[in-house]
N, CA, C and O atoms as a GROMACS GRO file, in nm:
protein
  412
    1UNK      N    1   2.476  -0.796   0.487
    1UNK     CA    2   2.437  -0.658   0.508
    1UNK      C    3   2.408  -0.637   0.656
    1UNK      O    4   2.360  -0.723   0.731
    2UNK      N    5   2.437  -0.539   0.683
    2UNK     CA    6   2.435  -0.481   0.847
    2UNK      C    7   2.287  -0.462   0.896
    2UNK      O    8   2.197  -0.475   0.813
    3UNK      N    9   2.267  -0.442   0.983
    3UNK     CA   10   2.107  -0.431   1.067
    3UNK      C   11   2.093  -0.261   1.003
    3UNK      O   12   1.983  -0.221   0.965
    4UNK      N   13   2.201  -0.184   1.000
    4UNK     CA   14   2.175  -0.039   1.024
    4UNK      C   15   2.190  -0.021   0.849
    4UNK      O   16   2.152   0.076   0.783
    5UNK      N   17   2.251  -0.136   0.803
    5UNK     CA   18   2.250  -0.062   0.604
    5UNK      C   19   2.128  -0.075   0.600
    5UNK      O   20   2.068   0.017   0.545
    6UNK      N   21   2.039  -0.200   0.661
    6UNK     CA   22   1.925  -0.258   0.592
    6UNK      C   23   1.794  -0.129   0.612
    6UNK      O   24   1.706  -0.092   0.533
    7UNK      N   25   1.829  -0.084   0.754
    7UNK     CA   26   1.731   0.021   0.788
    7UNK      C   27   1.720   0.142   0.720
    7UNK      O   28   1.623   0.218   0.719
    8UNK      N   29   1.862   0.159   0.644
    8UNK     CA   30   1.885   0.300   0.636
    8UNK      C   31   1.805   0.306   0.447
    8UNK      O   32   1.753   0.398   0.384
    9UNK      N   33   1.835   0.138   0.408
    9UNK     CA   34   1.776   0.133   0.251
    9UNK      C   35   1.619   0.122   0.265
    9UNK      O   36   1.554   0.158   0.167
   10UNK      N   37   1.551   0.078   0.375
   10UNK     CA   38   1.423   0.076   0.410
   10UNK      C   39   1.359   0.243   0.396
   10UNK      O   40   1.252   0.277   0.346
   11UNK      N   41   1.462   0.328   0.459
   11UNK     CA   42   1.420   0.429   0.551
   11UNK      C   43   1.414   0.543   0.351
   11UNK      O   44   1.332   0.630   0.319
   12UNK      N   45   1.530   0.487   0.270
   12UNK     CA   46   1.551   0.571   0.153
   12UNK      C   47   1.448   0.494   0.055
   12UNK      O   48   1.426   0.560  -0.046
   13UNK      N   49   1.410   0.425   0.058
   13UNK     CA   50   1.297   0.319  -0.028
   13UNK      C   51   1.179   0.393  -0.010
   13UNK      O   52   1.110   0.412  -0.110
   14UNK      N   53   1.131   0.451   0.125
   14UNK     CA   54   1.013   0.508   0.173
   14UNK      C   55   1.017   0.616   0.202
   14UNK      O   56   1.039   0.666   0.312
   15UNK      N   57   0.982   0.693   0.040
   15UNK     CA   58   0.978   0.812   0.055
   15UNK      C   59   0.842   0.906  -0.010
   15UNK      O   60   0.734   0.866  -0.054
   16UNK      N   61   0.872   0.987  -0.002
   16UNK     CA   62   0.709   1.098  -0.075
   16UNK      C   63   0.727   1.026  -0.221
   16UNK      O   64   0.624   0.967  -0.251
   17UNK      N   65   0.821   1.016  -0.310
   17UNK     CA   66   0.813   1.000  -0.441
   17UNK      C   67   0.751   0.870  -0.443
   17UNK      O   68   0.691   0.838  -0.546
   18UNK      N   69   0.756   0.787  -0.343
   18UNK     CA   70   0.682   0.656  -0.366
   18UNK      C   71   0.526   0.655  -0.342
   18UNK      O   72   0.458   0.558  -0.375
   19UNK      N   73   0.465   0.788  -0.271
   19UNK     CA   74   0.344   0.811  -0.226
   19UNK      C   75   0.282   0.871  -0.337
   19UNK      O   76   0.166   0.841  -0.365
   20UNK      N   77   0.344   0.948  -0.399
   20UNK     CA   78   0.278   1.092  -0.500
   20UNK      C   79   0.397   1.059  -0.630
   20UNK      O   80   0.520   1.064  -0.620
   21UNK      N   81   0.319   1.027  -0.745
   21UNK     CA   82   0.416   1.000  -0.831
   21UNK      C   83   0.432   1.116  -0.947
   21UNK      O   84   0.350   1.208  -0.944
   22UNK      N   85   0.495   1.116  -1.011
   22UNK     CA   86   0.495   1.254  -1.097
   22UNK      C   87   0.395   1.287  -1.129
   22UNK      O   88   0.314   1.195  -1.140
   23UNK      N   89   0.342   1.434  -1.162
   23UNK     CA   90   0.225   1.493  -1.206
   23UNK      C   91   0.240   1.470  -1.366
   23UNK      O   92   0.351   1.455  -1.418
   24UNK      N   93   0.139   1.471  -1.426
   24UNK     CA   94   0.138   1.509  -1.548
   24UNK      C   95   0.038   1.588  -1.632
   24UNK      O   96  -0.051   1.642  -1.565
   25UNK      N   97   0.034   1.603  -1.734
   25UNK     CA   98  -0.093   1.739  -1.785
   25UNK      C   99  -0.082   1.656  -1.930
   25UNK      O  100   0.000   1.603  -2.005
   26UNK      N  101  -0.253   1.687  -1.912
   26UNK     CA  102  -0.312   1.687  -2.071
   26UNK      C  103  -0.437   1.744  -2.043
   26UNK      O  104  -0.525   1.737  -1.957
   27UNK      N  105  -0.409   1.816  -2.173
   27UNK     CA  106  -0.531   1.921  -2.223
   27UNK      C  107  -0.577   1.992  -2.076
   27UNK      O  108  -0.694   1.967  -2.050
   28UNK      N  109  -0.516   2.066  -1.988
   28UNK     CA  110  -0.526   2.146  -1.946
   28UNK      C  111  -0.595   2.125  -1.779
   28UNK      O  112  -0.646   2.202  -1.697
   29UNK      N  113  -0.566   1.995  -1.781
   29UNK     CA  114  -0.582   1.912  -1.675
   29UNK      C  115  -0.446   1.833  -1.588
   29UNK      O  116  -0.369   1.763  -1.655
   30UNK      N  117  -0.426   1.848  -1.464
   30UNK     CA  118  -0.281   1.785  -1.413
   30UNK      C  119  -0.347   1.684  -1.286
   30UNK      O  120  -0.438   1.702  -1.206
   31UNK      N  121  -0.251   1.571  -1.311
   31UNK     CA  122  -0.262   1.449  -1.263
   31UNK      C  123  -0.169   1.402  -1.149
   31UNK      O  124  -0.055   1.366  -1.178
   32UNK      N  125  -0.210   1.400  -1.028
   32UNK     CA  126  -0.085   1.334  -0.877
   32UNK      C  127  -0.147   1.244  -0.882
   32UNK      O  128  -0.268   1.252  -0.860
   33UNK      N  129  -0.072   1.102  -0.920
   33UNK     CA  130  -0.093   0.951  -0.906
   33UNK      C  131  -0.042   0.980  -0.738
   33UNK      O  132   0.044   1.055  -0.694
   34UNK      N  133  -0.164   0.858  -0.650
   34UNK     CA  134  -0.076   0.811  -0.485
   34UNK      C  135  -0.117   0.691  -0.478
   34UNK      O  136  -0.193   0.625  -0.548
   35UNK      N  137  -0.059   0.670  -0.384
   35UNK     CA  138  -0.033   0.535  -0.317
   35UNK      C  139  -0.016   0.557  -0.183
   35UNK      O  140   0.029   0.647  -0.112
   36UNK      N  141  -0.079   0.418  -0.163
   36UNK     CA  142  -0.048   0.354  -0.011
   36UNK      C  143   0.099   0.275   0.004
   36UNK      O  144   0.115   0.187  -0.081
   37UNK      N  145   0.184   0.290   0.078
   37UNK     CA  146   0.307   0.292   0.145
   37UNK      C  147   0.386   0.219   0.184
   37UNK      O  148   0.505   0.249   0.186
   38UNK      N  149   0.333   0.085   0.232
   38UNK     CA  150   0.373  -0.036   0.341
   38UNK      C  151   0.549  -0.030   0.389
   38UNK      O  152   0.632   0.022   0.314
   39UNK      N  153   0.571  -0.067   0.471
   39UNK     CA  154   0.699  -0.117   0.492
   39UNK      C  155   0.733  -0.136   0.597
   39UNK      O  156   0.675  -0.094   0.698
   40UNK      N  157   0.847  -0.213   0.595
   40UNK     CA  158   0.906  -0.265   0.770
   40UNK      C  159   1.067  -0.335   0.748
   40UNK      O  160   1.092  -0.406   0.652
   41UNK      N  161   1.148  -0.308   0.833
   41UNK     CA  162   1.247  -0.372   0.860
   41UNK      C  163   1.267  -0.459   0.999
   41UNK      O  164   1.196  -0.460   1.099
   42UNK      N  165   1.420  -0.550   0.966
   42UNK     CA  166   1.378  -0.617   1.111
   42UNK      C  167   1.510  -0.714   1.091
   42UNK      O  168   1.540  -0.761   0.981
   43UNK      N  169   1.585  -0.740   1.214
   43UNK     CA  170   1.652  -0.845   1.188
   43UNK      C  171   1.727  -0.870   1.259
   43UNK      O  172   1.733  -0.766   1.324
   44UNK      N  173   1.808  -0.946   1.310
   44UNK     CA  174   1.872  -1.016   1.470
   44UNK      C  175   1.995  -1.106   1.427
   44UNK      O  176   2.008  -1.172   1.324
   45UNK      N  177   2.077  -1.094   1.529
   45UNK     CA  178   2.220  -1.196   1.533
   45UNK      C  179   2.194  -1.281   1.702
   45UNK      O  180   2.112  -1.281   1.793
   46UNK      N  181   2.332  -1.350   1.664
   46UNK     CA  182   2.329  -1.408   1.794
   46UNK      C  183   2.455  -1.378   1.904
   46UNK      O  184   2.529  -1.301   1.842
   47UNK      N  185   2.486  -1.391   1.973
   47UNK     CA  186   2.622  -1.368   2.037
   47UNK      C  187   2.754  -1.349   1.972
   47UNK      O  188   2.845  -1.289   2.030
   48UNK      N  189   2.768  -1.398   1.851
   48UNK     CA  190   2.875  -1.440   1.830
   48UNK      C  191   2.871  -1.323   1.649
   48UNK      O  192   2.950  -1.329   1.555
   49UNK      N  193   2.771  -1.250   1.662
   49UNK     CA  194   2.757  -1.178   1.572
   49UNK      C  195   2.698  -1.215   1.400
   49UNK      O  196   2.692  -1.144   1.299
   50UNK      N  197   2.666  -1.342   1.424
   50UNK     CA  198   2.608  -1.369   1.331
   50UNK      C  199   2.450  -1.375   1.313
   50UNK      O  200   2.394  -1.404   1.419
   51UNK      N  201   2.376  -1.358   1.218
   51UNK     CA  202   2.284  -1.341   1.179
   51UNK      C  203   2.202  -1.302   1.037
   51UNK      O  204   2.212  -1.346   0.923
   52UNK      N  205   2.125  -1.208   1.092
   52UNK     CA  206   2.058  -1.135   0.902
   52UNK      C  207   1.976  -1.007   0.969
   52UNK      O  208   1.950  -0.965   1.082
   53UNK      N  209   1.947  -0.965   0.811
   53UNK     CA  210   1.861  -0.819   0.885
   53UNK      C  211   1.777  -0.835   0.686
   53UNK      O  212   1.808  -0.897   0.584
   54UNK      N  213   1.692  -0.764   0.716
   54UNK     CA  214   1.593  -0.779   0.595
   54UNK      C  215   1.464  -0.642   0.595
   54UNK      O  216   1.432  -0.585   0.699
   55UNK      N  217   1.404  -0.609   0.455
   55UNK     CA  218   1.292  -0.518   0.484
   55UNK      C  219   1.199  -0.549   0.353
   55UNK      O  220   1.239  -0.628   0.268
   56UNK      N  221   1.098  -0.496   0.344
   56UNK     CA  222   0.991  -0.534   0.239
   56UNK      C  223   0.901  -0.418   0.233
   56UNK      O  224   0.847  -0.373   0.334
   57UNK      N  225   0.882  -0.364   0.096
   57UNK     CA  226   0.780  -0.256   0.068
   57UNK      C  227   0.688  -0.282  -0.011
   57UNK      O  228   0.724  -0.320  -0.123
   58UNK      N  229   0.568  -0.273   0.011
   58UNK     CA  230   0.470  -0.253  -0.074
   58UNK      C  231   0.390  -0.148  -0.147
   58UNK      O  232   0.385  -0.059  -0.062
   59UNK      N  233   0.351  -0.122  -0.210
   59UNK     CA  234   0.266  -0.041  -0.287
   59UNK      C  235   0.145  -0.006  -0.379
   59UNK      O  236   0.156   0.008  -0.501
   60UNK      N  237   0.015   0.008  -0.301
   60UNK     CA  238  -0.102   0.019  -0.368
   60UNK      C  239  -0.126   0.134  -0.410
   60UNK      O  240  -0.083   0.229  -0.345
   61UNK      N  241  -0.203   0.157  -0.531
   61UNK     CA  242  -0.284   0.284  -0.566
   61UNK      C  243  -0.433   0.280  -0.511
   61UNK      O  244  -0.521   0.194  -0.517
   62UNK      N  245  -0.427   0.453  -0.434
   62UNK     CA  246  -0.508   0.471  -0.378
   62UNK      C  247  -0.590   0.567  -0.457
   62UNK      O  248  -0.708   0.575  -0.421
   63UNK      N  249  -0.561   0.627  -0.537
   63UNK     CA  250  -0.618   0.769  -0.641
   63UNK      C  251  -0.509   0.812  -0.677
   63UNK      O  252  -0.398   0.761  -0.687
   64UNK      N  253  -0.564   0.951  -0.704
   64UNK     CA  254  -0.545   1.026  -0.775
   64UNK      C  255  -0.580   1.246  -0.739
   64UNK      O  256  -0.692   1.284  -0.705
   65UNK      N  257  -0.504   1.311  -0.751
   65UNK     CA  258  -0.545   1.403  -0.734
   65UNK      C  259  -0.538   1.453  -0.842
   65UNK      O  260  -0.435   1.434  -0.908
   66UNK      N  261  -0.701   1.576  -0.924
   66UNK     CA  262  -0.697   1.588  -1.033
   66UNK      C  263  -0.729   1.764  -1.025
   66UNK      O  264  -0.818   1.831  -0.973
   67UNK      N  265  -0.649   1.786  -1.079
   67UNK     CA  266  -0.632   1.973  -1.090
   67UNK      C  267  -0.713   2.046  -1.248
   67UNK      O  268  -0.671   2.002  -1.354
   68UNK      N  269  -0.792   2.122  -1.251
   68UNK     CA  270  -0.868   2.171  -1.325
   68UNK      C  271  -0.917   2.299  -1.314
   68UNK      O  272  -0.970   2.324  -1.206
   69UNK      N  273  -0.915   2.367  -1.378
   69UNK     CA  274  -0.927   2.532  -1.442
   69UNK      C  275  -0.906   2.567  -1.228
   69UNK      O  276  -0.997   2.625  -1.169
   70UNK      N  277  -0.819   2.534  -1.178
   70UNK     CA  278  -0.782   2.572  -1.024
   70UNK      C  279  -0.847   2.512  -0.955
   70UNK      O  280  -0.823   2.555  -0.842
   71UNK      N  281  -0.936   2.418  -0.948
   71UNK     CA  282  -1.022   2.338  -0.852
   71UNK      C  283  -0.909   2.198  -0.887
   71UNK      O  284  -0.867   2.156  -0.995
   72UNK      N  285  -0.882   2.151  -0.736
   72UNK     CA  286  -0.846   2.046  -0.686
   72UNK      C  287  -0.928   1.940  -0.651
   72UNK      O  288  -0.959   1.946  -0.532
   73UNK      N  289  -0.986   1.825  -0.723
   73UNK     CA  290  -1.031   1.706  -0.723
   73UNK      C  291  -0.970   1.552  -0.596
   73UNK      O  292  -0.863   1.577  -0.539
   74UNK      N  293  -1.016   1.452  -0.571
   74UNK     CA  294  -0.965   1.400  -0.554
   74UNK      C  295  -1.033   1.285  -0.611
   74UNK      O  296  -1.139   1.254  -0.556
   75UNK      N  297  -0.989   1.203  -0.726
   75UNK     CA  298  -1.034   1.036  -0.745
   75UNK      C  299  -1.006   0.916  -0.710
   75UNK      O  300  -0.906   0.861  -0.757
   76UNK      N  301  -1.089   0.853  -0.622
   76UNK     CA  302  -0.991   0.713  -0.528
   76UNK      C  303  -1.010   0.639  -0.645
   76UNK      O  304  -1.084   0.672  -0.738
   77UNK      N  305  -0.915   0.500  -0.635
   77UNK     CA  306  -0.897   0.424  -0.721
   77UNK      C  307  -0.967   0.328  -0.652
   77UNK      O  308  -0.991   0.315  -0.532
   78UNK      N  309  -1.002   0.243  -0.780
   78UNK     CA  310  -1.105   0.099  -0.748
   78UNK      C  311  -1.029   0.023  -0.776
   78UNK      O  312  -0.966   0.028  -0.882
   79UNK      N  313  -1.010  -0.105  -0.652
   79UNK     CA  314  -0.946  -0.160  -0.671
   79UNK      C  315  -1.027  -0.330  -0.640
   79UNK      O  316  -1.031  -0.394  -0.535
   80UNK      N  317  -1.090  -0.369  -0.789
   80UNK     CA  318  -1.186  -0.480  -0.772
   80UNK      C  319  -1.149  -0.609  -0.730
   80UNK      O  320  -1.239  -0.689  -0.707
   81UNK      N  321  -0.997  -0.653  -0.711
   81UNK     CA  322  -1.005  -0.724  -0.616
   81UNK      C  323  -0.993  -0.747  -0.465
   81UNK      O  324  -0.973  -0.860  -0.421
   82UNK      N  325  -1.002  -0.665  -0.406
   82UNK     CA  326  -1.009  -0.603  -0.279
   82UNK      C  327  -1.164  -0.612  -0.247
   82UNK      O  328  -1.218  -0.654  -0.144
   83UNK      N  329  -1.237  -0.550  -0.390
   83UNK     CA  330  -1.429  -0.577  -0.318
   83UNK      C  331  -1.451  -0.696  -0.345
   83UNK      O  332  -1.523  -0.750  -0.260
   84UNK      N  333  -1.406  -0.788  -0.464
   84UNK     CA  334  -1.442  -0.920  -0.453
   84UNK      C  335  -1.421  -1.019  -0.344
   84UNK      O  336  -1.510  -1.097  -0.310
   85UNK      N  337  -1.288  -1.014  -0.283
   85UNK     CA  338  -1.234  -1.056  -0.202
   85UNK      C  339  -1.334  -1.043  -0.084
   85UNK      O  340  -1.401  -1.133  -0.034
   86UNK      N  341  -1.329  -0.901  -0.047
   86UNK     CA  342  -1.443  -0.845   0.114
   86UNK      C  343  -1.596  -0.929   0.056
   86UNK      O  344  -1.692  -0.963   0.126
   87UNK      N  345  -1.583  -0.943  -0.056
   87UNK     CA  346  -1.751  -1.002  -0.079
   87UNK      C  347  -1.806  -1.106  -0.052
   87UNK      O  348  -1.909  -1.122   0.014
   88UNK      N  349  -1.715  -1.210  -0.118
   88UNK     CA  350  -1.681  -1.313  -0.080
   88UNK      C  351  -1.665  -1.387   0.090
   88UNK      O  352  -1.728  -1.475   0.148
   89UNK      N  353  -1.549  -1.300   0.128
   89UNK     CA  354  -1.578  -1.321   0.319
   89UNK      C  355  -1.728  -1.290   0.362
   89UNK      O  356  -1.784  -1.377   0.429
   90UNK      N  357  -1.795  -1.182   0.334
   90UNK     CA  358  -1.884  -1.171   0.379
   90UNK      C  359  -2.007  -1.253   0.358
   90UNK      O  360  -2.098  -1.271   0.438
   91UNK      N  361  -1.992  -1.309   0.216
   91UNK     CA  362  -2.067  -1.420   0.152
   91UNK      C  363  -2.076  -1.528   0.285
   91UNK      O  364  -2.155  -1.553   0.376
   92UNK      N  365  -1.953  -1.573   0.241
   92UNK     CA  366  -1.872  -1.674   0.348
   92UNK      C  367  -1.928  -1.731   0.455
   92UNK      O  368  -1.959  -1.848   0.480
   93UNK      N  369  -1.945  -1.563   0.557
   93UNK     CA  370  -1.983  -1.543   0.680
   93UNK      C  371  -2.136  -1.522   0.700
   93UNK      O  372  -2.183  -1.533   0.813
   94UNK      N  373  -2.199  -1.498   0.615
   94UNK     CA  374  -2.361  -1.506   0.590
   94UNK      C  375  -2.398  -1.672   0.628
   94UNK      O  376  -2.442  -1.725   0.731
   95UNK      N  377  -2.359  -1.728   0.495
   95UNK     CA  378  -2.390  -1.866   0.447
   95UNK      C  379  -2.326  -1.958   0.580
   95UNK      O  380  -2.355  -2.077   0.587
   96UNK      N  381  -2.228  -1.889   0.694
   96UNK     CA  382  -2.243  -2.014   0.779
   96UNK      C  383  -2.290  -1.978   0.840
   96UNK      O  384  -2.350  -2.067   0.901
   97UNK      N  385  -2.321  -1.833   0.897
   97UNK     CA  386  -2.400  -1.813   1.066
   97UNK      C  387  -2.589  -1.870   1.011
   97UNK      O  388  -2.677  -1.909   1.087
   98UNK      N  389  -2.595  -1.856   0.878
   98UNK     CA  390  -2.756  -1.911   0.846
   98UNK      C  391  -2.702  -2.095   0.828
   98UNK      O  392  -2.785  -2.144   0.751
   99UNK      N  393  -2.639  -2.163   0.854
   99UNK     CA  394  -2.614  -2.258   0.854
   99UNK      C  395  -2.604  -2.335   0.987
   99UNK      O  396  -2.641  -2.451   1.003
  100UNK      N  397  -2.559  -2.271   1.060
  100UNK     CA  398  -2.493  -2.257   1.238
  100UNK      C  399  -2.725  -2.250   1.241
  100UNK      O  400  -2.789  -2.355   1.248
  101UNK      N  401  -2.787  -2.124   1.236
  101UNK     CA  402  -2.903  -2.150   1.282
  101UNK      C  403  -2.978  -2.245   1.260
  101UNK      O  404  -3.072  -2.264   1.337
  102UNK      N  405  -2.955  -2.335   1.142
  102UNK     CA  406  -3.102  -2.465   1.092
  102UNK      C  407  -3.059  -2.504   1.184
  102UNK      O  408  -3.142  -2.471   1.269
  103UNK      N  409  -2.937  -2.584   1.261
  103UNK     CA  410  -2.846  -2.688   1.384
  103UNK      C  411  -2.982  -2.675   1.498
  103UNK      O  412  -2.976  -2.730   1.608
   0.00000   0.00000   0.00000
């Protein structure tokens, strides 16, 4: 695949429909699922025209937008391993700087 196919499938991969996913309704309530976005392309030959080209997307949920009798909501999504994770580092980083002080 070419440097410029790879960009151009990067560039059609990353779009609004991947940010805001279909709405939907129940009982008189409508639902925009989103997400966070990631992506990147990238890729190199050498003189002689050989090489590679490559891209990678990711996608987290971030909320939600929630529509009701005309008031627009917004609900972020929890995403518990992300706080366990930050908890943990911070654990981490407690337990050695009080470790670093008995020295």
């Amino acid at each position: 695949m070419k440097m410029m196919e790879t960009v151009e499938r990067a560039r059609d991969a990353m779009t609004v429909k991947r940010v805001f996913g279909d709405a939907y309704e129940k009982d008189g309530v409508t639902l925009i699922p989103a997400a966070l976005v990631l992506g990147g392309a990238g890729g190199g030959a050498d003189v002689e025209g050989a090489g590679g080209s490559g891209f990678g997307l990711a996608a987290f949920p971030v909320g939600a937008y929630v529509i009701k009798d005309d008031e627009v909501t917004w609900r972020p999504a929890v995403n518990v391993t992300v706080i366990v994770v930050a908890g943990l580092f911070t654990l981490r980083t407690v337990v050695k700087a009080r470790a670093r002080k008995r020295r």
